[in-house]
C-alpha positions in Angstrom: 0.0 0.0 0.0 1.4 3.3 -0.7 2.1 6.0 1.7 1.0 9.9 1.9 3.9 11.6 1.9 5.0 14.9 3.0 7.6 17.5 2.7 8.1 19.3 6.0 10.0 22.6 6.3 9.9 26.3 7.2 10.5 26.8 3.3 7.3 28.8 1.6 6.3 27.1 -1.5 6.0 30.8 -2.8 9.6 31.5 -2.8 10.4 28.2 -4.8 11.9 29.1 -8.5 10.9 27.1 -11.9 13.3 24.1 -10.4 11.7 23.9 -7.1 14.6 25.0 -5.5 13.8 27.8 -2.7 14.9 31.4 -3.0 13.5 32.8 -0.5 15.1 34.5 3.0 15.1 31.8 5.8 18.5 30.1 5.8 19.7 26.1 6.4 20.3 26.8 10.1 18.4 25.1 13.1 17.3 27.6 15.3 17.6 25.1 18.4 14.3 27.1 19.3 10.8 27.9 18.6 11.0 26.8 14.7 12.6 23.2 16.0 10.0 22.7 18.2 7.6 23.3 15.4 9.2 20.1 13.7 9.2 18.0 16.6 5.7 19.1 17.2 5.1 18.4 13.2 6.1 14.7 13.6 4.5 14.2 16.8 1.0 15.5 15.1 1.3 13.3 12.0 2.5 10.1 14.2 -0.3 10.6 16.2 -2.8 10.9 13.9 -1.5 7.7 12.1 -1.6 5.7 15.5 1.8 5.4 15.8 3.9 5.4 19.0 7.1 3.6 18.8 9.2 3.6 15.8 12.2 1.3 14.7 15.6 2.9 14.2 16.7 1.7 10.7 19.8 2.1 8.9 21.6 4.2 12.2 24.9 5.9 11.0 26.8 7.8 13.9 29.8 10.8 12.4 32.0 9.7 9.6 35.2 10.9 8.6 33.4 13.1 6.2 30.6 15.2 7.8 28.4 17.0 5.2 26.4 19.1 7.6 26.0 22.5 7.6 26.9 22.6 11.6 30.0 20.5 13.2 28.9 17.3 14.6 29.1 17.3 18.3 31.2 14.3 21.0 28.2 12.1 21.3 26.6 12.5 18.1 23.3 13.9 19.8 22.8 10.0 21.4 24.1 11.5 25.2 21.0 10.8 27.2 19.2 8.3 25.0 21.4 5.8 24.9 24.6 4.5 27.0 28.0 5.6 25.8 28.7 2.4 24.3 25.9 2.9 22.6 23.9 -0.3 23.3 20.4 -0.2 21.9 21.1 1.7 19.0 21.0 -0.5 16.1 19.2 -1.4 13.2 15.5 -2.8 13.9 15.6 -1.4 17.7 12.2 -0.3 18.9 12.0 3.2 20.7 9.2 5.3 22.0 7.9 8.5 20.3 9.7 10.4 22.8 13.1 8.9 22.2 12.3 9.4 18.2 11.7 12.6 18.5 14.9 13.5 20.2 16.5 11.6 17.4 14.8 14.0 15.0 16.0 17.1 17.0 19.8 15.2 16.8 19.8 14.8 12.8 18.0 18.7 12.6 20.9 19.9 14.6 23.7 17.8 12.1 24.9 16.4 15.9 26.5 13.7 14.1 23.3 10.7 14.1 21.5 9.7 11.5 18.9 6.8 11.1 15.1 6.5 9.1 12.3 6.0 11.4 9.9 4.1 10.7 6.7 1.5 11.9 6.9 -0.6 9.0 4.3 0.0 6.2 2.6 2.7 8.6 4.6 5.9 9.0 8.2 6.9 8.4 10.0 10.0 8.9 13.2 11.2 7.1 15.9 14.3 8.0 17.8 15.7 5.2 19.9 18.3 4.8 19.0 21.7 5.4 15.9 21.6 7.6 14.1 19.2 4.9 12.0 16.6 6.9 10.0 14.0 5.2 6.9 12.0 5.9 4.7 9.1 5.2 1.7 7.3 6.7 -0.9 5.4 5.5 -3.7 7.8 5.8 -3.6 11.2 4.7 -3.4 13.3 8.2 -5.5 15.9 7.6 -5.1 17.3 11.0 -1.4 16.8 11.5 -1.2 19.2 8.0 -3.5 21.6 8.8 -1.2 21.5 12.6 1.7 22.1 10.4 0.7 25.0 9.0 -0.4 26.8 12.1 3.3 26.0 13.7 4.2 28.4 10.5 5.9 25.0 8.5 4.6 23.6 5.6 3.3 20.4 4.3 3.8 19.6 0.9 2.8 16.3 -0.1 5.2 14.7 -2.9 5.2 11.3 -4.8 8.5 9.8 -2.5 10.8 10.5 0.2 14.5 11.1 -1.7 15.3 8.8 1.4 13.1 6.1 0.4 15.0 2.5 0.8 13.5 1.2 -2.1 16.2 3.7 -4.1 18.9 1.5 -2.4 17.6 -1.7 -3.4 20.2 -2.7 -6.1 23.0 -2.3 -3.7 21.8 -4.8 -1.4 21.3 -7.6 -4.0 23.4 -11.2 -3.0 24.3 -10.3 0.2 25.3 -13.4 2.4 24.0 -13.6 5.5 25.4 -14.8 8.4 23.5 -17.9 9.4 24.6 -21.5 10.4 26.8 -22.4 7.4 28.8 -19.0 7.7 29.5 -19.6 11.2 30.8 -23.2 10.3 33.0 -21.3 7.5 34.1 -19.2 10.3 34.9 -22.0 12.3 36.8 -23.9 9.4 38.8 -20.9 8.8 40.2 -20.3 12.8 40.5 -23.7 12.7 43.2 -23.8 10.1 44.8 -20.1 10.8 44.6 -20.6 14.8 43.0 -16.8 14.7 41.2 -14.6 13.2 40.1 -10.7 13.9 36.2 -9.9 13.6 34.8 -6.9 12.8 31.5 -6.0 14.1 29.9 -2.6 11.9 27.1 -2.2 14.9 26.3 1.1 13.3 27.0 3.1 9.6 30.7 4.7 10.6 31.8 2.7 13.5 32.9 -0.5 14.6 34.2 -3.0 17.5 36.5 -5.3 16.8 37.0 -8.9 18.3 40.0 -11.0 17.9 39.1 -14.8 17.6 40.1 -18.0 18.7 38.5 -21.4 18.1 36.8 -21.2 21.5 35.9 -17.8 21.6 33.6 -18.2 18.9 30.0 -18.5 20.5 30.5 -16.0 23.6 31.4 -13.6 20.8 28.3 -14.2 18.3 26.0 -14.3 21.7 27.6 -10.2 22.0 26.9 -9.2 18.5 24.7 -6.3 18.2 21.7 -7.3 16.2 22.2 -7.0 12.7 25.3 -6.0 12.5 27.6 -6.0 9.2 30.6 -8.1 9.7 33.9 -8.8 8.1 36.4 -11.4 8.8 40.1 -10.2 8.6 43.7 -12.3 8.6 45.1 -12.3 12.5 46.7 -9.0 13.6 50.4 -9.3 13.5 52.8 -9.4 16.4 55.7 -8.1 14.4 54.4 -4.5 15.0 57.4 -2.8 13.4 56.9 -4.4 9.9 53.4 -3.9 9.9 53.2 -0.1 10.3 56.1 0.0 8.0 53.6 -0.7 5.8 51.6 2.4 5.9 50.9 4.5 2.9 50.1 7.8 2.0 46.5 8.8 2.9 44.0 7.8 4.9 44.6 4.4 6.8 43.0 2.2 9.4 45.1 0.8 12.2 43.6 -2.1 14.1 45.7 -3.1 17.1 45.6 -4.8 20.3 46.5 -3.7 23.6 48.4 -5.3 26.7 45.2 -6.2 28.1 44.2 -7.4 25.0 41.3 -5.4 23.8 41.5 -4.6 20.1 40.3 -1.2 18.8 41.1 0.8 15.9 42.3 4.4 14.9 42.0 6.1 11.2 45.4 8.6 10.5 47.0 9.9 7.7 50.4 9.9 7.0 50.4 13.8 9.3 49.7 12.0 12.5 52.6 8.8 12.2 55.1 10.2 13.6 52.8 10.5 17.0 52.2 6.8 16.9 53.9 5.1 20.0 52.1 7.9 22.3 48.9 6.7 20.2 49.3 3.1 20.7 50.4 2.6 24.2 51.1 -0.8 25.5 50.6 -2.4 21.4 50.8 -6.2 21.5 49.7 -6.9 17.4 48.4 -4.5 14.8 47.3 -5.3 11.0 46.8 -2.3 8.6 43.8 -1.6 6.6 43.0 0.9 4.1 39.9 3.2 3.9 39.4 2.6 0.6 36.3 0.9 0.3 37.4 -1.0 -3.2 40.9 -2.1 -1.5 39.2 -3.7 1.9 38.8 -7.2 0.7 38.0 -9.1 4.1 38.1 -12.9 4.1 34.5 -13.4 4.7 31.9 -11.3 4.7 27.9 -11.3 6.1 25.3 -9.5 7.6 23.1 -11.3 10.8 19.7 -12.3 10.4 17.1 -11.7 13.0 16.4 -14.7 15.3 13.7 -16.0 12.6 16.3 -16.9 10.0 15.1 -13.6 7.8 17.9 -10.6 6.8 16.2 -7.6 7.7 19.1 -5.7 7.9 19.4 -3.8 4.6 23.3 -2.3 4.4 25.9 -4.4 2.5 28.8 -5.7 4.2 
């Protein structure tokens, strides 16, 4: 069933030009005030209306290297207070209530660093864009919630589809693997024959925890996965620690390394920052190398988890 959709924003139709791009005086900056709270109050109307009140956090991203906000992100992404620092229960498919969503909205208006769709599937979505655009859907046409709109002093425009619309991403996600009984086996195979192997667990778009793995280690560490997490299986760190950052190129690189306590972690430098390395890497047992180009990261195996019933959900690539 399709959804009504709806463009949301303090942008007056009026002062569109012949490209539907605006003209007009109000600028790409979030007040962090009374034109905010108009959003917020937006959504809230238009969820209400639709019957919704939880939504599911899809696709989360937290700050990348590359932030293409019109405000810095902030240390915490906009997630202090809404979730713990390690950031458990932010993930793809997690449940929050509306009051938790809408915080998530005022985050992504304020370019804090967090992004994610919301959505109740087939129901009601809501999307942040750039600039102050918010979009969305529900299954019945809110009459209220856009009249509600418009006496906050936004407007409602509705439009044929959300530019964030997963659907657009579908190709992308074609022949992923997922990671179910037989790649765990794989998995298993693998240690077996290279006595360890290093594991890394994409919980969120832009961040990672990694997990070095022996054959007996496997099951505690697939119990701790977040759910629905992207993972990738790398060669074992290396102990000879001089060679391996010998190998470092110009540009950005990934260093994976494990300390003397034997918690593995990772840092992203360019070639600027090496000569601060030991001060960076106190205590470094093993490290491997990996570069941030996504066409030269070519991990050993590769899947995404399924949901407890078997079915990929999840809808990033690996």
């Amino acid at each position: 069933m399709g959804l009504h959709v709806y463009q949301v924003t303090k942008y007056d139709p009026v002062d569109r030009d012949e490209h539907g791009h605006y003209v007009g005086p109000e600028d790409v900056h979030d007040d962090h005030g009374p034109v905010e709270a108009a959003y917020l109050a937006a959504v809230a109307a238009f969820a209400q209306e639709t019957g919704v009140t939880h939504l599911a956090i899809r696709d989360p991203e937290v700050t990348g290297l590359v932030s293409f906000g019109v405000e810095p992100p902030i240390d915490g992404h906009g997630l202090v207070g809404l979730f713990p620092p390690d950031l458990t229960g932010y993930h793809d498919g997690a449940q929050v209530p509306m009051a938790v969503a809408l915080e998530l909205v005022r985050a992504m208006l304020r370019d804090n660093g967090a992004w994610c769709r919301l959505e109740a599937e087939d129901r009601f979505f809501v999307h942040v864009g750039y600039d102050q655009y918010v979009y969305v859907g529900s299954a019945l046409p809110c009459p209220r919630a856009v009249e509600f709109t418009h006496q906050r002093g936004l407007f409602a425009e509705p439009i044929s589809q959300s530019p964030y619309d997963p659907h657009l991403d579908e190709d992308d996600r074609a022949g992923r693997r997922p990671a179910d009984a037989a790649f765990w086996a794989e998995l298993e195979a693998l240690v077996s024959k290279r006595g360890a192997a290093v594991l890394e667990e994409g919980y969120v778009q832009n961040a990672s925890r990694w997990h070095r793995i022996t054959l007996d280690e496997i099951a505690g560490i697939q119990a701790r996965l977040a759910p629905r997490a992207r993972l990738a299986v790398w060669p074992d760190l290396s102990a000879d620690v001089d060679a391996a950052l010998a190998g470092l190129h110009e540009g950005l690189s990934e260093i994976v390394w494990q300390n003397a306590q034997g918690r593995v972690t990772s840092l992203t430098l360019d070639e600027a920052d090496y000569p601060a390395l030991p001060a960076m890497l106190p205590g470094v047992r093993a490290v491997m190398i990996l570069s941030c180009l996504e066409d030269e990261r070519d991990p050993l195996m590769a899947a995404v988890l399924p949901d407890p019933d078997g079915v990929l959900r999840a809808r990033w690539t690996p």
